[in-house]
C-alpha positions as CSV (number, residue, x, y, z in Angstrom):
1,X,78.8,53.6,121.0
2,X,79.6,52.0,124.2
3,X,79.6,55.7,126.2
4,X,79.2,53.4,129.8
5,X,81.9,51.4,129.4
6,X,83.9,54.5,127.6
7,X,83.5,56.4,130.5
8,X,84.3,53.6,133.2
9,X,87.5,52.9,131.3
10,X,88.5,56.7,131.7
11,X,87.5,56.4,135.3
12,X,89.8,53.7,135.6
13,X,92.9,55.3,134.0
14,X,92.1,58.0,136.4
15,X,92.4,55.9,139.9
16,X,95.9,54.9,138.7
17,X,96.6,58.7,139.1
18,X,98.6,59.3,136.5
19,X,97.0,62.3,135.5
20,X,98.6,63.8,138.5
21,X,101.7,64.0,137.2
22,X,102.9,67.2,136.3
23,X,105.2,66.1,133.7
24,X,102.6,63.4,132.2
25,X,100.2,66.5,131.8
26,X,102.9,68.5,130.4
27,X,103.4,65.7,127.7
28,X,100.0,65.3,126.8
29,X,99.9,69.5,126.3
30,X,103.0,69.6,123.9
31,X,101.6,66.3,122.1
32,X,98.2,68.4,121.3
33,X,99.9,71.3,120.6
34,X,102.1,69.3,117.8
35,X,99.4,67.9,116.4
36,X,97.6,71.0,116.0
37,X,100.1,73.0,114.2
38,X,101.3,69.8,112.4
39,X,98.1,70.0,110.9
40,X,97.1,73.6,110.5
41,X,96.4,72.8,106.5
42,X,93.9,70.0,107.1
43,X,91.7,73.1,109.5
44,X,92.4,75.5,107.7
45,X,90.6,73.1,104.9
46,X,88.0,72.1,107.1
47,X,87.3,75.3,108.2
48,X,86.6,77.1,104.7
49,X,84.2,73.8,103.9
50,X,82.2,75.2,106.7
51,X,82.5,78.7,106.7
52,X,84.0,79.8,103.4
53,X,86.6,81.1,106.5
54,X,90.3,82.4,105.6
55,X,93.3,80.5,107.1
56,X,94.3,84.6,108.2
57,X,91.2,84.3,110.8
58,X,91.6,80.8,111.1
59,X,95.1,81.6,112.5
60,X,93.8,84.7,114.5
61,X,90.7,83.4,116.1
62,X,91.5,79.9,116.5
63,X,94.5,78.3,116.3
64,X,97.2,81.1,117.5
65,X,94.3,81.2,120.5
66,X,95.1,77.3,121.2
67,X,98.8,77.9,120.9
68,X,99.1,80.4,123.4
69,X,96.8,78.8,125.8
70,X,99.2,75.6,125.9
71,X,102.6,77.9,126.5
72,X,100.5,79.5,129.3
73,X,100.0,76.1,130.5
74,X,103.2,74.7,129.9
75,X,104.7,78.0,131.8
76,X,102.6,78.0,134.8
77,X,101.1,74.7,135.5
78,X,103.7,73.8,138.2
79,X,103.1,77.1,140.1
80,X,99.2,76.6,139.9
81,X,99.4,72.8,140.8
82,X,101.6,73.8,143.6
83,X,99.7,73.5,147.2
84,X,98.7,77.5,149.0
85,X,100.0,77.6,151.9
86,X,97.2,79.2,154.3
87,X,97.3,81.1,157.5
88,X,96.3,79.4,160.6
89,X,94.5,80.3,163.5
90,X,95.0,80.2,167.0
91,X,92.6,77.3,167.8
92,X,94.2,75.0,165.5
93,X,98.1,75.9,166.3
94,X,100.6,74.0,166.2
95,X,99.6,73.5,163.3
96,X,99.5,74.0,159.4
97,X,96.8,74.8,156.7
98,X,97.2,74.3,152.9
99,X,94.7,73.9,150.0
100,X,95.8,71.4,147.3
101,X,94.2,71.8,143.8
102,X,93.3,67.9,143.0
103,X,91.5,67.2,139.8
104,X,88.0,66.3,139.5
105,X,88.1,63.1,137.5
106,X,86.6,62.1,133.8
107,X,84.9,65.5,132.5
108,X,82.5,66.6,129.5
109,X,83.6,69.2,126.9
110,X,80.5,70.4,124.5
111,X,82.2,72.5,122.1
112,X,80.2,74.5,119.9
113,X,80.1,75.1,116.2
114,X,80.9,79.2,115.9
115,X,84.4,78.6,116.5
116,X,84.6,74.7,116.2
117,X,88.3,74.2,116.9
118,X,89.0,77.2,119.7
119,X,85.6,76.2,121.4
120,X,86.1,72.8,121.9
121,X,90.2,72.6,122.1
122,X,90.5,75.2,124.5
123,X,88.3,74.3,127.8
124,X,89.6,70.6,126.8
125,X,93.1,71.7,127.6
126,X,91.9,73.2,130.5
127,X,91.1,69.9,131.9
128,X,94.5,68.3,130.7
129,X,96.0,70.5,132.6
130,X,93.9,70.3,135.9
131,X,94.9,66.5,135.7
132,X,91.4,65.2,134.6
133,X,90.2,62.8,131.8
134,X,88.6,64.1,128.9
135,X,85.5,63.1,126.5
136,X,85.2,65.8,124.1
137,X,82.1,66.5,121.9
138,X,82.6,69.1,119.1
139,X,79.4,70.4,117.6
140,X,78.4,68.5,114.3
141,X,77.1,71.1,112.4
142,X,81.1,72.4,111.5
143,X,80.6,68.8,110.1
144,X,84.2,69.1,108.2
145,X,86.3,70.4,111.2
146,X,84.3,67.9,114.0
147,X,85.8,65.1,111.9
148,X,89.6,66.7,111.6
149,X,89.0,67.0,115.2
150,X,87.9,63.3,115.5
151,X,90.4,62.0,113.5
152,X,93.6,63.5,115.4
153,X,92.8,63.3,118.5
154,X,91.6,59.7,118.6
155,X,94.5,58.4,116.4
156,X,97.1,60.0,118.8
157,X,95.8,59.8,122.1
158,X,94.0,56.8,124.6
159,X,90.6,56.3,124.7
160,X,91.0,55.9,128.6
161,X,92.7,59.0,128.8
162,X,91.1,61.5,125.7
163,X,88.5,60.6,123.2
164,X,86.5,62.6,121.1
165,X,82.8,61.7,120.5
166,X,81.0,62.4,117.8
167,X,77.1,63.0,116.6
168,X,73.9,64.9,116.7
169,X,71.1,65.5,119.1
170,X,70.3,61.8,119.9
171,X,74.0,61.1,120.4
172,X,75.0,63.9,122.7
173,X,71.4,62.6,124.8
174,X,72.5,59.8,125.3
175,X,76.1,60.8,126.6
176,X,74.2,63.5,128.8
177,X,72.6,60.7,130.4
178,X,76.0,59.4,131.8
179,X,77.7,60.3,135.4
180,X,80.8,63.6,134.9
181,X,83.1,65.0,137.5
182,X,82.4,68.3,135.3
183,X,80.3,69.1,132.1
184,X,81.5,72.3,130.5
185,X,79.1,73.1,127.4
186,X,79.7,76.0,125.3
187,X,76.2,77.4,122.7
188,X,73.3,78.2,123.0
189,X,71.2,79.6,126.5
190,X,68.5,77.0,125.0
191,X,70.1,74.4,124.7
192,X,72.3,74.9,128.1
193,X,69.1,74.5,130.0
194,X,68.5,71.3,128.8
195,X,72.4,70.1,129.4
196,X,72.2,71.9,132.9
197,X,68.9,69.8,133.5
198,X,70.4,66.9,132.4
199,X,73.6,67.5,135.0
200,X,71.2,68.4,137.8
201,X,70.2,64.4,137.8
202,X,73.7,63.3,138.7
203,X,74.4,66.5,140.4
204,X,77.2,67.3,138.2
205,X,78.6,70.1,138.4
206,X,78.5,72.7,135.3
207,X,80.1,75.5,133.4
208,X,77.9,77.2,130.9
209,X,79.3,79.4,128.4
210,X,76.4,80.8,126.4
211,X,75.1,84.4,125.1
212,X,72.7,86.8,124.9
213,X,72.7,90.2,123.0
214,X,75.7,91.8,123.7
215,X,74.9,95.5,123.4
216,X,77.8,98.4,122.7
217,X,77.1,101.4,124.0
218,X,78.3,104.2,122.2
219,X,77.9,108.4,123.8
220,X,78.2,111.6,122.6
221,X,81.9,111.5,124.4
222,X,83.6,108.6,122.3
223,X,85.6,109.0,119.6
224,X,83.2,108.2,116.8
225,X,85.4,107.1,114.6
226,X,87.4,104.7,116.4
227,X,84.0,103.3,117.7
228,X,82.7,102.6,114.1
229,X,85.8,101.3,113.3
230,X,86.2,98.7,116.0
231,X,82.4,97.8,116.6
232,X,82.2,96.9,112.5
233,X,85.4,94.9,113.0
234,X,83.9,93.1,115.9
235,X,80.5,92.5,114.1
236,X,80.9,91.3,111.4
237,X,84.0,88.9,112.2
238,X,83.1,85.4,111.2
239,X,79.9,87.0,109.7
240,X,78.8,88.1,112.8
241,X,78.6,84.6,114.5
242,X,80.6,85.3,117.3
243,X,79.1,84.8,120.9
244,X,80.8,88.2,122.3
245,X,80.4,89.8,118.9
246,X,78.5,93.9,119.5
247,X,74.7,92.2,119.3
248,X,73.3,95.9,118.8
249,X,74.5,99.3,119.0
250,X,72.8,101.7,121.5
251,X,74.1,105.3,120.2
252,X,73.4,109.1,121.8
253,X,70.6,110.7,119.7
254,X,72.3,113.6,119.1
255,X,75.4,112.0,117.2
256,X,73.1,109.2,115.5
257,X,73.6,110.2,112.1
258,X,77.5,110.8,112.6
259,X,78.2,107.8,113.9
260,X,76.2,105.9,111.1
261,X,78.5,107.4,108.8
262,X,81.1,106.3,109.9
263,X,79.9,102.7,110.6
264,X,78.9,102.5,106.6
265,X,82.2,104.1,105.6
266,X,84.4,101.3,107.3
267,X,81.9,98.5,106.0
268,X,83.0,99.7,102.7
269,X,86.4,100.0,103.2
270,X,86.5,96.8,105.0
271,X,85.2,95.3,101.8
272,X,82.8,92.8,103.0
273,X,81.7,91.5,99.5
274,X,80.7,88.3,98.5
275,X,83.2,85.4,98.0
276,X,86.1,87.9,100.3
277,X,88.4,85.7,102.1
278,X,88.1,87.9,105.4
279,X,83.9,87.7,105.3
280,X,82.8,84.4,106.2
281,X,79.6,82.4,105.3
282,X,76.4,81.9,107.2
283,X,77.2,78.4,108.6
284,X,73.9,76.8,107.3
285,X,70.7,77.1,105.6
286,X,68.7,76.9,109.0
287,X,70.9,79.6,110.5
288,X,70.6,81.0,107.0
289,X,67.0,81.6,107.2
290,X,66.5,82.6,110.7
291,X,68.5,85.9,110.0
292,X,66.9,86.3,106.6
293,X,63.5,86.5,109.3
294,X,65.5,89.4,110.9
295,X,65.7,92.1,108.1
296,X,63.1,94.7,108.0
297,X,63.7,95.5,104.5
298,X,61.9,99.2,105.7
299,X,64.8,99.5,108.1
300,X,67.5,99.2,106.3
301,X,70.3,101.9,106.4
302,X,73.0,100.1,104.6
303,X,73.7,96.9,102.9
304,X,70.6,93.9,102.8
305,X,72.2,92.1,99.7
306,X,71.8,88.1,100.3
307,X,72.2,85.2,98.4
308,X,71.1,81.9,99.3
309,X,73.0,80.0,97.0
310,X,76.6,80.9,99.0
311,X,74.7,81.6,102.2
312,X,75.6,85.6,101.8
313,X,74.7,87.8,103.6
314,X,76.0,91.5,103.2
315,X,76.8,93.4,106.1
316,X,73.4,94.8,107.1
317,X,72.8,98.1,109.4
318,X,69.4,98.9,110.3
319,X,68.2,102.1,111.6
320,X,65.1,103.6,114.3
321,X,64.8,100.0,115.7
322,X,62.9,99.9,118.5
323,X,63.3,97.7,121.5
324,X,60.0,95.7,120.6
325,X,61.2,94.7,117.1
326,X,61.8,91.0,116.0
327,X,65.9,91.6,116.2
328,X,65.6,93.0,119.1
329,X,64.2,90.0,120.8
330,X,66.8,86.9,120.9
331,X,70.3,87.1,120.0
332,X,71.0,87.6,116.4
333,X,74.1,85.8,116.0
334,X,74.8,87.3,112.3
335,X,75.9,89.9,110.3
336,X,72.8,92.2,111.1
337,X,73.6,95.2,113.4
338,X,70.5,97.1,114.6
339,X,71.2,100.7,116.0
340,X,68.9,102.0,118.8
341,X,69.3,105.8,119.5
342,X,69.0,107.1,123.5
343,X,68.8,110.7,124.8
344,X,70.2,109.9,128.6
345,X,73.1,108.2,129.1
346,X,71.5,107.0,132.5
347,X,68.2,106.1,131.4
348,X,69.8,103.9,128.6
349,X,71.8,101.9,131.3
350,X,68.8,101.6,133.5
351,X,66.7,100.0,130.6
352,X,69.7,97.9,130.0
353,X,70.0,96.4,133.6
354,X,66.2,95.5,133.0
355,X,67.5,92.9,130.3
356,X,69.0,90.2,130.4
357,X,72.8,90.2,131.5
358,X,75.1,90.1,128.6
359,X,78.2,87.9,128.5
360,X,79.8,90.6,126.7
361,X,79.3,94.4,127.4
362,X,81.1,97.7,125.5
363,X,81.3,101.2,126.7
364,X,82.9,103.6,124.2
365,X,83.4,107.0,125.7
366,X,85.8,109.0,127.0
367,X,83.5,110.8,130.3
368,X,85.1,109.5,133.3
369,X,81.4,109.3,134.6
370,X,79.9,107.5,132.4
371,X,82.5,104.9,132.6
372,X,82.1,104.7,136.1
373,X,78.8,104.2,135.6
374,X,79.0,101.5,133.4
375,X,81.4,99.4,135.3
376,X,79.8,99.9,139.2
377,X,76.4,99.3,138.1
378,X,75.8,97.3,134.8
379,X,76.3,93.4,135.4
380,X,77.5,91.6,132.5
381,X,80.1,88.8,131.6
382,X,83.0,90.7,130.6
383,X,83.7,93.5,128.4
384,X,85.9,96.4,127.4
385,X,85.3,100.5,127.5
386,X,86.7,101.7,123.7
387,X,86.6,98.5,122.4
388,X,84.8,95.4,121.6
389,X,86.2,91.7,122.1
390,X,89.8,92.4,122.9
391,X,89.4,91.2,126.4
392,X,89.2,87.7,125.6
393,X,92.8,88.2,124.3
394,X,94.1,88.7,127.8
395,X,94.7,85.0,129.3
396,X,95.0,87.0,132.8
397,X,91.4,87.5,132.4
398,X,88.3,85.1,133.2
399,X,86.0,84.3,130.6
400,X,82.6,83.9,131.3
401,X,78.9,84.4,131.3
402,X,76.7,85.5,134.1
403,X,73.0,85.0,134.7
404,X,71.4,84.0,131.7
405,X,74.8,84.3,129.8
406,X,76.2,81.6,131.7
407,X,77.9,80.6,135.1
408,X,81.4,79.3,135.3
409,X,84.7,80.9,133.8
410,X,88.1,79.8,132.0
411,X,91.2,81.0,129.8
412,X,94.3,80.8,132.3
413,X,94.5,80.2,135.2
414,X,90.7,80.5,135.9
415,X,90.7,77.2,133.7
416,X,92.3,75.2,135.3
417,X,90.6,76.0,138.6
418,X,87.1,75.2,136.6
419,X,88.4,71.8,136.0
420,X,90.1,71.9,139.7
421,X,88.6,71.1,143.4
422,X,90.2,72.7,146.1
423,X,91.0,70.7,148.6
424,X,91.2,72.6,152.6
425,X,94.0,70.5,154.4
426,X,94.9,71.2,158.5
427,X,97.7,69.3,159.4
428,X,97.8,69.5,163.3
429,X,100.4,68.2,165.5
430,X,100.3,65.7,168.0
431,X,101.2,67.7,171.4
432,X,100.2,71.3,172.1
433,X,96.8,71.0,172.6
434,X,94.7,72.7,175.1
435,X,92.1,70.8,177.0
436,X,89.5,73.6,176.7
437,X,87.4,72.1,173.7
438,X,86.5,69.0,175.5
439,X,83.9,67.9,178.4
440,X,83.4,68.3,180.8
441,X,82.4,71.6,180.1
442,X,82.5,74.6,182.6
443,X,82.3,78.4,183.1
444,X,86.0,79.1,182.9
445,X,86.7,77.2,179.9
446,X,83.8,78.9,178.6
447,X,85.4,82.4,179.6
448,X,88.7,81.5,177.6
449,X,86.9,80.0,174.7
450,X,85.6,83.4,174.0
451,X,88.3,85.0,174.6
452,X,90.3,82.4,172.2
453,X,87.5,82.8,169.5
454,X,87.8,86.8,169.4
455,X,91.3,87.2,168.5
């Protein structure tokens, strides 16, 4: 594919400033957000070719996230296009200050595979609604859902205006190569380095959502229960393969063997068995055999069944894992939850800060120290105390990774200012004007200059 002349033509479209128009954007949000829900059989299809995935999470995790993203848009757009008035100073009166959001021309959406439709819909939506063009490449290893995606959006909308891209490594190379206004790439911390490399040559600007292990921390003051409950919801959730998803669970010493309970009894209950339409499949037979790597069959508190054939893999608890141990290196990114005990609450969070920073972070406890603790001192993406994931469900909130996690935000309104520049305008009169800033220059105007300058 032509991706020079692809891009140029978008560049094109976007110099007739069309995009600009609220009420063109508008249109192009309600037109997506048809054809999504006109089509919610042909993902929810898609999605169980890939994942073995149930049109309930489907709904939950993907689609009902893409719906109420649009309405946000579709309710707020005018207010957040709408120029800020500014205060302005006494040097520059008469006078008047504004900042106008202007969008930053033809952008790059790398979606990834995890959550193929929410991950690569959702920033690209974003960008609609900044005013910006859009070339959008969904991962190709959800190989069924990249092509739905395909399909739709290039049948219904202008190449010049929103195309969809498809391909592997070698294609998405080669599209790297070109000039963006903005790449937003959602995956792996690997592979981001290589996109934000890639960026850096055209000084491109960059959002990078990526991951890391995601630790919940879980003290002697939580309600145990509830914190099994929610943290086995949260891990094993699309089998685990879920970038905010609990990554380990770092647990008091002293109510260890409690909490474990309760973290096998909800497994059961949950009924994660083979073939379940709520327990997904491991999305391939590389990923497959990575997190086969990542069992210590001497480790093993509860679960460990597998099979290859359906790329199973049973909900899996291992216990006395030490920091050093193969899971605890690199981000698991599976239904494998290793549980590391602590005996001070303090010394845990210190060895924690010695990490990497998280893009996702859980506190479940009820001492008002503790969670003090954890929010003034413990960098991380985002997170919730007594829960695990839920914060992404708040579009008032920014979305984001920090560090090695990621840079960059979106969801809401912090979306649209990711795919925004904000523009500083001073509008100054014509008459007014004091003579004091120009030459000749002497001691009195000197003398009021400070005086002017320390108000």
């Amino acid at each position: 594919m032509d991706y020079t002349q692809l891009i140029e033509n978008q560049r094109e479209f976007f110099r007739t400033h069309q995009t600009k128009d609220i009420r063109f954007r508008k249109e192009q949000l309600k037109k997506l957000q048809k054809l999504v829900n006109d089509n919610e059989k042909a993902f929810y299809e898609a999605i169980y070719k890939d994942f073995a995935k149930s049109a309930f999470d489907t709904f939950t995790t993907e689609i009902s996230i893409i719906n109420k993203e649009i309405e946000y848009f579709l309710r707020n757009l005018s207010q957040l296009a709408k120029p800020e008035r500014k205060w302005t100073n006494l040097a520059n009166l008469p006078g008047s200050s504004r900042v106008y959001s202007e969008p930053l021309g033809t952008v790059l959406v790398i979606g990834a595979w995890n959550y193929p439709i929410q991950l690569s819909l959702l920033p690209a939506i974003s960008a609609i609604a900044a005013g910006n063009t859009v070339i959008l490449k969904p991962s190709e290893i959800a190989h069924h859902t990249m092509l739905v995606i395909q399909n739709l959006i290039n049948q219904h909308f202008k190449p010049d205006f929103f195309h969809v891209c498809i391909g592997g490594v070698e294609e998405t190379t080669e599209i790297l190569k070109q000039k963006f206004d903005k790449i937003f790439f959602t995956g792996s911390t690997q592979v981001g380095k290589i996109v934000y490399e890639a960026a850096a040559k055209n000084l491109t600007p960059v959002v990078l959502e990526l991951g890391g292990k995601s630790p919940a921390i879980v003290t002697a003051d939580a309600d145990l229960e509830v914190a099994a409950r929610r943290i086995v919801w949260g891990k094993f959730i699309n089998a685990g393969q879920t970038c905010v998803a609990p990554d380990f669970v770092l647990v008091e010493e002293k109510i260890k063997d409690h909490f474990l309970d309760y973290l096998r009894d909800y497994i059961k209950k949950f009924d994660y068995k083979a073939g379940s339409e709520h327990y997904a499949q491991i999305i391939n037979d590389k990923n497959y055999a990575r997190l086969m790597q990542l069992i210590d069959r001497g480790k093993i508190y509860f679960g460990g069944n597998t099979d290859p054939g359906t790329r199973y893999i049973e909900p899996t608890v291992l216990d006395n894992v030490n920091w050093d141990d193969e899971v605890m290196r690199e981000e698991i990114f599976g239904p494998i939850l290793p549980v590391v005990s602590y005996k001070y609450f303090r010394e845990a969070m210190n060895h924690l800060a010695q990490l990497e920073k998280p893009l996702a972070a859980y506190l479940f406890s009820n001492n008002p120290e503790e969670i003090k603790f954890f929010k003034d001192n413990y960098s991380f993406g985002g997170g919730c105390i007594n829960d695990v994931m839920m914060h992404l469900s708040n579009d008032a909130l920014p979305f984001g990774g920090v560090g090695n996690s990621g840079m960059g935000n979106y969801h809401g309104k912090y979306g649209f200012e990711a795919f925004s520049h904000k523009k500083a305008v001073l509008h100054r009169k014509n008459w007014g004007e004091p003579a004091i800033k120009y030459p000749p220059y002497t001691a009195k105007k000197l003398s009021l200059i400070r005086k002017l300058l320390s108000w």
